[in-house]
VOSEBA-339829 format. One record per residue (C-alpha): residue in three letters; x, y, z. Coordinates in nm, 3 decimals. Example, Ala and Ser with C-alpha at 12.3 -4.5 7.8 and 13.67 -1.06 7.14 Angstrom:
2
aa,c1,c2,c3
ALA,1.230,-0.450,0.780
SER,1.367,-0.106,0.714
# end
This chain:
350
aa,c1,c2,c3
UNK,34.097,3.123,8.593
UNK,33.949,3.122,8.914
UNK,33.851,3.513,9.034
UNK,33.982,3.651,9.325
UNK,33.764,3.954,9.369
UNK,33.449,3.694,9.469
UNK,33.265,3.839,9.735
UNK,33.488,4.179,9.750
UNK,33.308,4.513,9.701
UNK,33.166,4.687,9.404
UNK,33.423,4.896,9.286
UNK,33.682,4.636,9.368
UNK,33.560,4.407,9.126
UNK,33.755,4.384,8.813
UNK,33.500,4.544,8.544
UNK,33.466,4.812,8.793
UNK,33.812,4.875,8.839
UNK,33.939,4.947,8.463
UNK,33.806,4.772,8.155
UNK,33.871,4.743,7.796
UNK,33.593,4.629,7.615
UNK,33.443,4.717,7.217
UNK,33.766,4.895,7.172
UNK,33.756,5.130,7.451
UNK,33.840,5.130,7.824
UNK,33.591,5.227,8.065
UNK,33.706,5.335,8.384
UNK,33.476,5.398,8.736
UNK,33.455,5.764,8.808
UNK,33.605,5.721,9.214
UNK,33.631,6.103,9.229
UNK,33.203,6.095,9.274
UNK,33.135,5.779,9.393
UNK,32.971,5.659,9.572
UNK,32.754,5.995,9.533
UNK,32.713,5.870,9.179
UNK,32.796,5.538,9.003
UNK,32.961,5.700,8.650
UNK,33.234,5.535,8.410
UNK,33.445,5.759,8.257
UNK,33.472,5.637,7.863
UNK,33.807,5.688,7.702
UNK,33.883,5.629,7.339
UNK,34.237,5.642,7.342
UNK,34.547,5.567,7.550
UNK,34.610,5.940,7.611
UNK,34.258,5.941,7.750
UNK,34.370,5.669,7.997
UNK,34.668,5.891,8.113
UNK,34.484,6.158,8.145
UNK,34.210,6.009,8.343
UNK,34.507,5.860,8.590
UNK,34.679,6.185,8.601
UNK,34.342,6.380,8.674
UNK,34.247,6.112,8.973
UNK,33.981,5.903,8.793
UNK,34.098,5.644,8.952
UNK,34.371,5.639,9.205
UNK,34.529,5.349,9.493
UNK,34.626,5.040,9.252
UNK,34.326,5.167,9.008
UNK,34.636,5.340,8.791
UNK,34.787,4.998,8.738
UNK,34.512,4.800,8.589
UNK,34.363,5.102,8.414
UNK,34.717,5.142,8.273
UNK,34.740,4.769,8.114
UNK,34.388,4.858,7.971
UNK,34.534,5.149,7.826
UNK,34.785,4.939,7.678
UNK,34.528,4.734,7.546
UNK,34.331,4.955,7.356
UNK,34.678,5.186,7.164
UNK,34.720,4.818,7.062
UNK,34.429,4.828,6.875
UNK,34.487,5.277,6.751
UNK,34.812,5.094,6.601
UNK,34.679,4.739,6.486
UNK,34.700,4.852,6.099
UNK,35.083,4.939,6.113
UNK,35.366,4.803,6.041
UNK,35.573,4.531,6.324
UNK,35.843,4.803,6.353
UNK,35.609,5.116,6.381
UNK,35.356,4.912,6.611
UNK,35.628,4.853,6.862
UNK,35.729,5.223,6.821
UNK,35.326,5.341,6.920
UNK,35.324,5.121,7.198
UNK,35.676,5.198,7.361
UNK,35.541,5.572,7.297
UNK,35.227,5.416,7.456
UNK,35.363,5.272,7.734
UNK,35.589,5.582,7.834
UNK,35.239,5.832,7.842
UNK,35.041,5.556,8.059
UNK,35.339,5.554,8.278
UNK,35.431,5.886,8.353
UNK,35.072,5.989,8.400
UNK,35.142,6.050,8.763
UNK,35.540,6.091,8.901
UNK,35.568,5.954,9.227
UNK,35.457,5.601,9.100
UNK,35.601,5.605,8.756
UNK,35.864,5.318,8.865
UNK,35.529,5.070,8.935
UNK,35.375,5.148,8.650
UNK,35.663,5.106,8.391
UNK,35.689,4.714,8.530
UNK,35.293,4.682,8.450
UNK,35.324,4.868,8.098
UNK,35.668,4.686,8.033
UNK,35.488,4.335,8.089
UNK,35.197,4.448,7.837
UNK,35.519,4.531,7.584
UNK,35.650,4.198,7.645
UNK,35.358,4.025,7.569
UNK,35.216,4.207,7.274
UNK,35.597,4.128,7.093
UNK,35.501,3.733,7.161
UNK,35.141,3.786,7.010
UNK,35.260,4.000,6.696
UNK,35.561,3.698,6.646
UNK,35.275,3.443,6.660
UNK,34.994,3.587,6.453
UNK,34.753,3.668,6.741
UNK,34.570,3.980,6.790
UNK,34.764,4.228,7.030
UNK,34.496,4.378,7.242
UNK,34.328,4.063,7.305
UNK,34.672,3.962,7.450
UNK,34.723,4.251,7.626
UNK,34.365,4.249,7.781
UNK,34.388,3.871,7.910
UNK,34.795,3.923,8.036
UNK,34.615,4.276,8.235
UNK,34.326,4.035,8.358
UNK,34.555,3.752,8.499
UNK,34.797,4.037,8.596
UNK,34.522,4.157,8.797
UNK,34.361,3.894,8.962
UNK,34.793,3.746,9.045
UNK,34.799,4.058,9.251
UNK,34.464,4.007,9.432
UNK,34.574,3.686,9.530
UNK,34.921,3.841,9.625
UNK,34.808,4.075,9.813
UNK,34.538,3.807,9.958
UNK,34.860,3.668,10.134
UNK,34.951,3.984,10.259
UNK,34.630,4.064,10.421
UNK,34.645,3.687,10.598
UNK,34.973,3.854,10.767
UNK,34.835,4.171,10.846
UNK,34.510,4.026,11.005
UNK,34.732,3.841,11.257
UNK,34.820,4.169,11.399
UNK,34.441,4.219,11.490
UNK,34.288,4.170,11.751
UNK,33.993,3.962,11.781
UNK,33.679,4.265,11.727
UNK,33.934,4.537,11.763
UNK,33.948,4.912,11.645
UNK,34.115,4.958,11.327
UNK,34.259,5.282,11.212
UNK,34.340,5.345,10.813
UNK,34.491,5.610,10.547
UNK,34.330,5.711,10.244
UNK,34.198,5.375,10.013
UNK,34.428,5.099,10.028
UNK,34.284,4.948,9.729
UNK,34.328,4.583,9.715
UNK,34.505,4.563,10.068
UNK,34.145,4.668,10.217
UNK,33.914,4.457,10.034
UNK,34.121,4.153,10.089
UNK,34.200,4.201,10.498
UNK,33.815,4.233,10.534
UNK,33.755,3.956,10.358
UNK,34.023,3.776,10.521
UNK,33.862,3.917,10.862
UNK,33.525,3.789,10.778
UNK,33.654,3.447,10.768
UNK,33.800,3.441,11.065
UNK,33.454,3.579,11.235
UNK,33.657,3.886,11.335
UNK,33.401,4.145,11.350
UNK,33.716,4.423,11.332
UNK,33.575,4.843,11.327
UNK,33.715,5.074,11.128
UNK,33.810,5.450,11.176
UNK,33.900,5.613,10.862
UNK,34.023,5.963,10.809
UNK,33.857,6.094,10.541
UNK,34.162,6.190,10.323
UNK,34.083,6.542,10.155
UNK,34.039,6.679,9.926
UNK,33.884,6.432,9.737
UNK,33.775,6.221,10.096
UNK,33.916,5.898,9.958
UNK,33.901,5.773,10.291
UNK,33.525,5.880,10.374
UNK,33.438,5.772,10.014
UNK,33.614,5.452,9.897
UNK,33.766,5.292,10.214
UNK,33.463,5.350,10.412
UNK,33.232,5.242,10.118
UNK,33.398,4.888,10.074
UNK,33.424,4.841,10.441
UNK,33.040,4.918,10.416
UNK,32.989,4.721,10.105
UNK,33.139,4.391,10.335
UNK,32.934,4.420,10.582
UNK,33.184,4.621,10.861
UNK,33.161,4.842,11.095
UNK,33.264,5.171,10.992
UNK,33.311,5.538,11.133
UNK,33.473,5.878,10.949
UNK,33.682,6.118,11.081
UNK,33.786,6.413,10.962
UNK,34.175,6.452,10.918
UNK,34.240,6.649,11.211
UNK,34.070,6.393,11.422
UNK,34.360,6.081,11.418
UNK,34.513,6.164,11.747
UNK,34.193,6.243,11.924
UNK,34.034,5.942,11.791
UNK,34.348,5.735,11.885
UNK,34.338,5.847,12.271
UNK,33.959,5.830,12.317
UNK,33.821,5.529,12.090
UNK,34.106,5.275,12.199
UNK,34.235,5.205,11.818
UNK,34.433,4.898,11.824
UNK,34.600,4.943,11.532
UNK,34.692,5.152,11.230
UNK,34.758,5.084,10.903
UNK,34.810,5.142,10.556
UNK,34.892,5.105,10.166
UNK,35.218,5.222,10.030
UNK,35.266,5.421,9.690
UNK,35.623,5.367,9.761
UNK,35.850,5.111,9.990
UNK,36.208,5.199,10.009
UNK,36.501,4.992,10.042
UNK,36.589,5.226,10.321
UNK,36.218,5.164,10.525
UNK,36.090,5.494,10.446
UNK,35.719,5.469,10.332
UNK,35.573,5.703,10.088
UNK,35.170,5.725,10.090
UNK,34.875,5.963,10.116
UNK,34.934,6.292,10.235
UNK,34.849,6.247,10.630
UNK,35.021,5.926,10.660
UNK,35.294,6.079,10.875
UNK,35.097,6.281,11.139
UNK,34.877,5.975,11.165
UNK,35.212,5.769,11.244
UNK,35.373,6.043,11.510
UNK,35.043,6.002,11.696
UNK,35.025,5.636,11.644
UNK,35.381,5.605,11.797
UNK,35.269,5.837,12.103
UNK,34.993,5.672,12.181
UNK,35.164,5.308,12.115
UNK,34.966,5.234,11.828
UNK,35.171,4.994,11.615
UNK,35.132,5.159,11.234
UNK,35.167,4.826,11.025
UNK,35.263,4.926,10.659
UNK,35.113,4.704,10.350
UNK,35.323,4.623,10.016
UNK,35.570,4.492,9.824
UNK,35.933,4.667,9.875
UNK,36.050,4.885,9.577
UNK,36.384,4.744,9.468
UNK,36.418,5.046,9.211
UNK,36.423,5.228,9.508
UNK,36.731,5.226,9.697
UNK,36.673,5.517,9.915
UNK,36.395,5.774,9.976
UNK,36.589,6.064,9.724
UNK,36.526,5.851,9.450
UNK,36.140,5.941,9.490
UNK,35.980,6.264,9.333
UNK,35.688,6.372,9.582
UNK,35.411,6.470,9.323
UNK,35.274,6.836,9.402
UNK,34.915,6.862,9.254
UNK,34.723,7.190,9.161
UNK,34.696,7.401,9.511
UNK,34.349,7.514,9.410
UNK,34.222,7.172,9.523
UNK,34.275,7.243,9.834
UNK,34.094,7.608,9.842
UNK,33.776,7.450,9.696
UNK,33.565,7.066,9.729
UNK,33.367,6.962,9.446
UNK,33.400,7.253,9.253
UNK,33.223,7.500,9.568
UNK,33.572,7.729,9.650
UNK,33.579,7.784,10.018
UNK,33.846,8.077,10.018
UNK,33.853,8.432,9.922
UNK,34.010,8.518,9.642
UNK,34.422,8.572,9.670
UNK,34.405,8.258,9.928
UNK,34.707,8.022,9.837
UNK,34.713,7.675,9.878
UNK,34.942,7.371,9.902
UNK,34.908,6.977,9.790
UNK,35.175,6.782,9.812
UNK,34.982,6.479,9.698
UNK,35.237,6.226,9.913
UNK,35.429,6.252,10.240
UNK,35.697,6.049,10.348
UNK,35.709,5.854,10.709
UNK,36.058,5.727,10.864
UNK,36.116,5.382,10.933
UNK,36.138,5.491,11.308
UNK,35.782,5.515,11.275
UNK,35.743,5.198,11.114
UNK,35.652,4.880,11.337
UNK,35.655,4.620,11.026
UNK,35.619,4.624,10.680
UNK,35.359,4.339,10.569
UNK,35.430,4.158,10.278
UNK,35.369,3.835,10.059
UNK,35.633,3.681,10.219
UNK,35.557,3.776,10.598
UNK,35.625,4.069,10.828
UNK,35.979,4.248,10.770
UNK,36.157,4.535,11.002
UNK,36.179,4.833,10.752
UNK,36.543,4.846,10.834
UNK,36.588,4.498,10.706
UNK,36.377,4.521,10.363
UNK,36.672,4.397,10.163
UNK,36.578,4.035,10.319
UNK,36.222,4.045,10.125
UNK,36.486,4.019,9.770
UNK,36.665,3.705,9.892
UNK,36.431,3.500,9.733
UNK,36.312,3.481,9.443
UNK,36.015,3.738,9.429
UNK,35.745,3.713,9.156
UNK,35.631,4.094,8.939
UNK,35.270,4.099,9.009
UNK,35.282,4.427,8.762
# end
């Protein structure tokens, strides 16, 4: 298998994504780096869950880290019986999945493909989280390349050394449009928002945009619009935690004021992902509301007094009205016409 993540950043490579190795999966700590380089070790699949659900890793970290997880309660159940093995791992599969709400459609399609697979290797004698590992590996470095296309699409929207504006870490979106970018000797600058409270934007986008040799500049959050009108951004655009049907886009907290000032300014906002089919309309998604006291302190300092309330809703949702295109595998859609991307066959990356 030939590795997509060649010449992409540190912490998009694949061992420093999620990795199950001597019968444990090590994860990269992206709530501290790049302050510190520190894997978080965990033992067990509830470890894994809780390390998603407590922000370990975050973007399309969840996914792999998840298919590790699986991994590794193959091995907790490996002395069991067929029947109770499947049991553990469908028990398994629902923990690693639910770890966080608002994504919990995603992630059952990546644990559900792990299930699939570790049925064919207990039917033929092989050893389950081997199986699982290589199907999370391949799994990993499909989506990569999937998402490789995507950027290709996406990077035709830029101009040639133009000012890019992001949201949050895009995960495998940024690594590949840069590297895409670099090919095509477009020497692009980014502006990211630095995404609090845990700066995902100042920490992880701008440290891979770094890492690849780009331009890059932080912002606080309350800087977009400003930034927009004086710095002559030629474009916005972001990830998706959610795509639905209906062209509303779910993502990183900030998304939507960053798109209202996009569409005054005539910014086009160009959305990255694959199109949820599970999701019909945008009541179908649960909007994940995380402890409020992250907001009242940053790395454990509290900046309030005490009796101070606070507020995350960890997502917001932006209106197709908002939208100019949604970029995907299979081009550039209108997010009122999303149904199209299904009319073909489409391919689970998961």
């Amino acid at each position: 298998m030939q590795r997509v993540d060649t010449d992409l950043a540190f912490m998009l490579q694949f061992e420093n994504v999620a990795w199950y190795d001597n019968k444990k999966v090590r994860i990269l700590d992206r709530r501290i780096y790049p302050t510190k380089v520190k894997f978080i070790t965990c033992d067990n699949h509830k470890e894994v869950a809780k390390a998603i659900a407590d922000m370990v890793t975050q973007s399309a970290g969840p996914y792999t880290a998840a298919g590790m997880g699986m991994a590794l309660a193959a091995y907790e159940c490996s002395n069991l019986s067929y029947k109770d093995q499947i049991n553990y791992l469908e028990n398994a599969a629902f923990t690693l999945s639910n770890a966080r709400p608002t994504t919990a459609n995603r992630m059952t399609l990546v644990v559900n493909g792990c299930l699939k697979v570790a049925k064919t290797a207990m039917e033929n004698g092989n050893k389950v989280d081997e199986a699982i590992f290589e199907h999370t590996v391949k799994s990993m470095n499909n989506r990569y390349s999937r998402i490789g296309t995507v950027a290709k699409y996406l990077v035709d929207m830029f101009p040639q050394n133009g000012n890019i504006m992001t949201q949050c870490f895009g995960e495998t979106i940024i690594g590949m449009m840069l590297k895409e970018a670099k090919s095509r000797n477009n020497n692009i600058k980014l502006f990211c928002p630095e995404t609090r409270p845990y700066l995902q934007g100042a920490r992880l986008t701008a440290s891979v945009a770094y890492d690849q040799g780009f331009d890059v500049t932080v912002i606080t959050d309350n800087m977009p619009a400003f930034t927009m009108q004086n710095k002559n951004i030629d474009l916005f655009t972001s990830a998706a935690d959610s795509i639905c049907l209906d062209g509303h886009i779910v993502n990183k907290v900030g998304t939507l004021q960053i798109a209202i000032a996009a569409k005054y300014f005539k910014v086009p906002y160009f959305v990255t992902g694959i199109p949820d089919k599970d999701y019909t309309n945008i009541s179908q998604v649960k909007i994940e509301e995380r402890d409020p006291n992250q907001v009242l302190e940053f790395r454990g300092i509290k900046n309030t007094m005490d009796g101070v309330k606070g507020y995350y809703p960890s997502f917001d949702i932006t209106p197709p009205s908002l939208v100019s295109g949604v970029v995907t595998d299979k081009g550039i859609l209108s997010p009122y016409d999303l149904y199209r991307y299904f009319e073909s066959k489409v391919e689970n990356y998961y």
